[in-house]
Residue frames as a rotation matrix with the C-alpha (Angstrom) as fourth column:
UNK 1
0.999 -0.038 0.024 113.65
-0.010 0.340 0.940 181.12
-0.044 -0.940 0.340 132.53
UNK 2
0.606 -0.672 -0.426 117.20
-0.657 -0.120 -0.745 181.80
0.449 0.731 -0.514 132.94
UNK 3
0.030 -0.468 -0.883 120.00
-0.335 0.828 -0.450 179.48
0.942 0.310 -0.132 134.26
UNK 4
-0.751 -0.508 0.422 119.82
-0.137 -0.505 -0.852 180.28
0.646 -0.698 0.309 137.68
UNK 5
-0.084 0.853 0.514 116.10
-0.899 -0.288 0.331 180.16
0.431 -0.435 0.791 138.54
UNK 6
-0.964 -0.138 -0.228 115.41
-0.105 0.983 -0.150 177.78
0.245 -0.121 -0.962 140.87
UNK 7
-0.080 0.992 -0.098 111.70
-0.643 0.024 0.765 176.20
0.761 0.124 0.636 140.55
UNK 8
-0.891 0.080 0.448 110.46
-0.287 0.664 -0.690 173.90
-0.353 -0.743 -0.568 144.01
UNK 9
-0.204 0.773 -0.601 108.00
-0.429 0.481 0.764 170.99
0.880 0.414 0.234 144.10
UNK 10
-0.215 0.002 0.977 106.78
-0.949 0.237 -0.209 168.61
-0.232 -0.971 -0.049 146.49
UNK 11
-0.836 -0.520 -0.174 106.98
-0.444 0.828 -0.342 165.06
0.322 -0.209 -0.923 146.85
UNK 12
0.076 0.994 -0.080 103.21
-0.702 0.110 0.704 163.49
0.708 0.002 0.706 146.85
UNK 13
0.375 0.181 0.909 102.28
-0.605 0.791 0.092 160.17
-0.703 -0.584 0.406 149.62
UNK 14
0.812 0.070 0.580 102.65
0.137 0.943 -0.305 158.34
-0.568 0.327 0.756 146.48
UNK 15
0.079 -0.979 -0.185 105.82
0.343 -0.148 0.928 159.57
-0.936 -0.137 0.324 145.63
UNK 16
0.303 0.209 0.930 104.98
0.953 -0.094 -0.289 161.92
0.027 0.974 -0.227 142.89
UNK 17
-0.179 -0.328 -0.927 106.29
0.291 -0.918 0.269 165.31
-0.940 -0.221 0.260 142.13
UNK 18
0.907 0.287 0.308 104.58
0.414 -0.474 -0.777 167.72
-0.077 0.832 -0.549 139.12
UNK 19
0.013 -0.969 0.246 106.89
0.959 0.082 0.270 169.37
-0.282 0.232 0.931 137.34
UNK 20
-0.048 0.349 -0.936 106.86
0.014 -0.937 -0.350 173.07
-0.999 -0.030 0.041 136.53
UNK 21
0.601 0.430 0.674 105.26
0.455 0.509 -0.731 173.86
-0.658 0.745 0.110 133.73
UNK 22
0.791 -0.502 -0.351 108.13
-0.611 -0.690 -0.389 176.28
-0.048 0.522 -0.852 132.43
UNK 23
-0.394 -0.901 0.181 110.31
-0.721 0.425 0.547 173.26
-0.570 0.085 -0.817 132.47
UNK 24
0.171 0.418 0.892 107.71
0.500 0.744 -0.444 170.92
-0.849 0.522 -0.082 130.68
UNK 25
0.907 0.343 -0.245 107.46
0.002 -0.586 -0.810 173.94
-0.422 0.734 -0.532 128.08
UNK 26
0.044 -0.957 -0.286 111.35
-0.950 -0.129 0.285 174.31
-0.310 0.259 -0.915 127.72
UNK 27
-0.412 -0.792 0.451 111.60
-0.611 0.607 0.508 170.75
-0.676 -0.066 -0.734 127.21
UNK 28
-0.321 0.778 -0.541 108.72
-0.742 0.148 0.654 170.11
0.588 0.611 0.530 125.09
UNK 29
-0.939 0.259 -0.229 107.23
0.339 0.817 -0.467 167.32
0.066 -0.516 -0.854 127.58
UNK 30
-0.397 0.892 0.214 104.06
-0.837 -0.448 0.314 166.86
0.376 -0.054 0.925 127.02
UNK 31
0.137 0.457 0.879 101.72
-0.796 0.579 -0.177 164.73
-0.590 -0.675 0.443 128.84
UNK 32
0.908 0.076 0.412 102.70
-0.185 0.955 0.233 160.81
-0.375 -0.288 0.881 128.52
UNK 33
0.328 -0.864 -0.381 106.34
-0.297 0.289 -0.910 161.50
0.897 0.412 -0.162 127.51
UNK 34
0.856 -0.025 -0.516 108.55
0.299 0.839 0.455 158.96
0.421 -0.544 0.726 129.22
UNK 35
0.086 -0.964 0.253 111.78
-0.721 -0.236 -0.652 159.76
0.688 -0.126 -0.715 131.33
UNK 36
0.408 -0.480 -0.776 114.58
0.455 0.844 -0.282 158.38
0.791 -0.238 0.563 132.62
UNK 37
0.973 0.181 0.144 115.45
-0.019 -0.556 0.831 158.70
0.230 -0.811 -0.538 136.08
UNK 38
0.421 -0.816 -0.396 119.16
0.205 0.511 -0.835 158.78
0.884 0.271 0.382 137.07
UNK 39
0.891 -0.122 -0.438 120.87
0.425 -0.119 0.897 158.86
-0.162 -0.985 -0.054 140.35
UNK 40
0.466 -0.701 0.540 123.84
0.316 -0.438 -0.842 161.56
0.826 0.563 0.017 140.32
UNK 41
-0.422 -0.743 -0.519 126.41
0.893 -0.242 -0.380 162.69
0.157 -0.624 0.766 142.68
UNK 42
-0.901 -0.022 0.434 124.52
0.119 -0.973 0.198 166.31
0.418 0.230 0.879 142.12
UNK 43
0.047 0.964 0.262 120.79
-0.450 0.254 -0.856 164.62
-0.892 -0.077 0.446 142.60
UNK 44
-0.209 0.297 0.932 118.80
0.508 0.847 -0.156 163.38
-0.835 0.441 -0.328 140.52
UNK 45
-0.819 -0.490 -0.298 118.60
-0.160 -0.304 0.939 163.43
-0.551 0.817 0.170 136.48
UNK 46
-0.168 0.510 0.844 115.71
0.384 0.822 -0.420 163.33
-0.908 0.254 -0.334 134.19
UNK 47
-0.800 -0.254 -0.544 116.06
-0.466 -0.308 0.830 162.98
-0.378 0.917 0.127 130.63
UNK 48
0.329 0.916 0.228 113.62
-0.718 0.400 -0.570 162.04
-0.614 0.024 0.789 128.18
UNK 49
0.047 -0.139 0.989 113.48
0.004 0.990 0.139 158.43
-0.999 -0.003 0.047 127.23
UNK 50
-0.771 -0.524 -0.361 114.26
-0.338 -0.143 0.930 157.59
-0.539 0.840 -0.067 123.54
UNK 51
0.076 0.987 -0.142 111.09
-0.934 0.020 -0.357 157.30
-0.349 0.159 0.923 121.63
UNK 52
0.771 -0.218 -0.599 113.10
-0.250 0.761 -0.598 153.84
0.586 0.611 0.532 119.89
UNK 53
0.695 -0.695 0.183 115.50
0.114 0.358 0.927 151.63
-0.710 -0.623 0.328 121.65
UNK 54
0.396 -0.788 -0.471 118.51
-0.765 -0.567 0.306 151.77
-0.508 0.239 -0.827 120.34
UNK 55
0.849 0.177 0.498 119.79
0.022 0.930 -0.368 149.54
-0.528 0.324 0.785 117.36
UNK 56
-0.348 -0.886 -0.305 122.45
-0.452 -0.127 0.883 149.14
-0.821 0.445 -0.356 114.92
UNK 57
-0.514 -0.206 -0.832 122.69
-0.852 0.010 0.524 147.46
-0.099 0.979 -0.180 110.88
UNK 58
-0.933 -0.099 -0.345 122.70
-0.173 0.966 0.192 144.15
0.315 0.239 -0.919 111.96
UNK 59
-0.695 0.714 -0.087 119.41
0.319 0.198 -0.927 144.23
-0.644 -0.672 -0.365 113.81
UNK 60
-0.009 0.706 -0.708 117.57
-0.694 -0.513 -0.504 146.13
-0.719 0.487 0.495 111.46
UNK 61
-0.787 -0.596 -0.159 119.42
-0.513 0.489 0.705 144.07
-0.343 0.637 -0.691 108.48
UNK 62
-0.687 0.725 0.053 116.34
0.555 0.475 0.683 142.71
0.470 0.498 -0.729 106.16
UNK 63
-0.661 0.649 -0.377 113.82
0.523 0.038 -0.851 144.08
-0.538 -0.760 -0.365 108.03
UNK 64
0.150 0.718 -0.680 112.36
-0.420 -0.576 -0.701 146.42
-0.895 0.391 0.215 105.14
UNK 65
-0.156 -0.210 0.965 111.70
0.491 0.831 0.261 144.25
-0.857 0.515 -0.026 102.16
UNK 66
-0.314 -0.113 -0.943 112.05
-0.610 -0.737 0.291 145.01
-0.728 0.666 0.163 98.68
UNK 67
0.448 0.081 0.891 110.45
0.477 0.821 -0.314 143.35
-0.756 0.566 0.329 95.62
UNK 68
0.972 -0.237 0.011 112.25
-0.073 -0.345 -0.936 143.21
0.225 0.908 -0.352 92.51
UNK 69
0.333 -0.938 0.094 116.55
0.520 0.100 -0.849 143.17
0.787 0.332 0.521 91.50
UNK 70
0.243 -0.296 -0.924 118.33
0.648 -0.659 0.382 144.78
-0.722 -0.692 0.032 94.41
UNK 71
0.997 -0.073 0.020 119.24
-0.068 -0.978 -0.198 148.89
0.034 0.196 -0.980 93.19
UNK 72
0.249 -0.960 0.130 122.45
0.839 0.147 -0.524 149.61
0.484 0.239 0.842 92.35
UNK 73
-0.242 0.031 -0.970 124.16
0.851 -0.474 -0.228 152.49
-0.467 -0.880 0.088 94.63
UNK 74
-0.998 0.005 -0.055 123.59
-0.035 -0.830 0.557 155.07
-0.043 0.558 0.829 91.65
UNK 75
-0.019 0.997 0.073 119.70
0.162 -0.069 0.984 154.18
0.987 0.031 -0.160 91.39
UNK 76
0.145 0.093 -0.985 119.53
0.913 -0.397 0.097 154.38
-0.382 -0.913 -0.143 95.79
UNK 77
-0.516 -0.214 -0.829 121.15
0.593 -0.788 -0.166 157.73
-0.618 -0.577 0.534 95.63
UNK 78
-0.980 0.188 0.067 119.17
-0.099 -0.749 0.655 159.10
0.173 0.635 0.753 92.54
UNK 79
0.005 0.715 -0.699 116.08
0.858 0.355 0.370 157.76
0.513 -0.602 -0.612 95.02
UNK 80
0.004 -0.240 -0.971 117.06
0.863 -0.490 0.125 159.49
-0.506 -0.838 0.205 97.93
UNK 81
-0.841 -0.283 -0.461 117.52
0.288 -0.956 0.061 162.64
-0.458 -0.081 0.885 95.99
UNK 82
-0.492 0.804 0.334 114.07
0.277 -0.219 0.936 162.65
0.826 0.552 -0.115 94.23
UNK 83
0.102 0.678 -0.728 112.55
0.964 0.112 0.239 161.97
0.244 -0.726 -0.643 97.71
UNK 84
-0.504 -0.551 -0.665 114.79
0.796 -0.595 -0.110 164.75
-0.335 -0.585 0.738 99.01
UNK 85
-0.996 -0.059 -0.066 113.51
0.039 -0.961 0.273 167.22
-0.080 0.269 0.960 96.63
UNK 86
-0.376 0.904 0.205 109.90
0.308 -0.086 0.947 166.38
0.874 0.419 -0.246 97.02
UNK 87
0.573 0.573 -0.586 109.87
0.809 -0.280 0.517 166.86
0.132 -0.770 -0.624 100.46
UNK 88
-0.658 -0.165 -0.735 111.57
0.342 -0.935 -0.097 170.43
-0.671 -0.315 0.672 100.09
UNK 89
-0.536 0.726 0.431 108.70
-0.309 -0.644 0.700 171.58
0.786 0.241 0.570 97.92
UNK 90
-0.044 0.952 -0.301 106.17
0.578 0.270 0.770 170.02
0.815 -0.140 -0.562 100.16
């Protein structure tokens, strides 16, 4: 589909409107993905919704527990690279 094509719908009674499916396909949307709707100077926007709200450090901060001595940053990163290299063989 190139940039240009323009695709029409209609506007159900209950204010519904199918999308084409060459724009579900381009966008991967598959049935029960959520979007946001936005009002724009252009029309209207819809993006898909983040599958996680949005967080930062402090929120998360304890939230995966560890038993045992806390890791020092050389044992974390010599973690993180085992994992790493099992999941490029797998």
């Amino acid at each position: 589909m190139g940039k240009h094509d323009r695709l029409t719908t209609i506007i159900s009674t209950k204010g519904q409107v199918i999308l084409p499916k060459a724009i579900r396909d381009l966008r991967h949307w598959t049935p029960g993905t959520k979007l946001t709707v936005e009002d724009t100077p252009d029309g209207v926007l819809l993006k898909a919704s983040p599958l996680f709200p949005p967080s930062d450090v402090e929120t998360m901060f304890g939230s995966m527990r560890h038993d045992g001595p806390a890791l020092s940053i050389d044992e974390m990163n010599e973690a993180i690279a085992r994992e790493a290299e099992r999941r490029a063989r797998d």
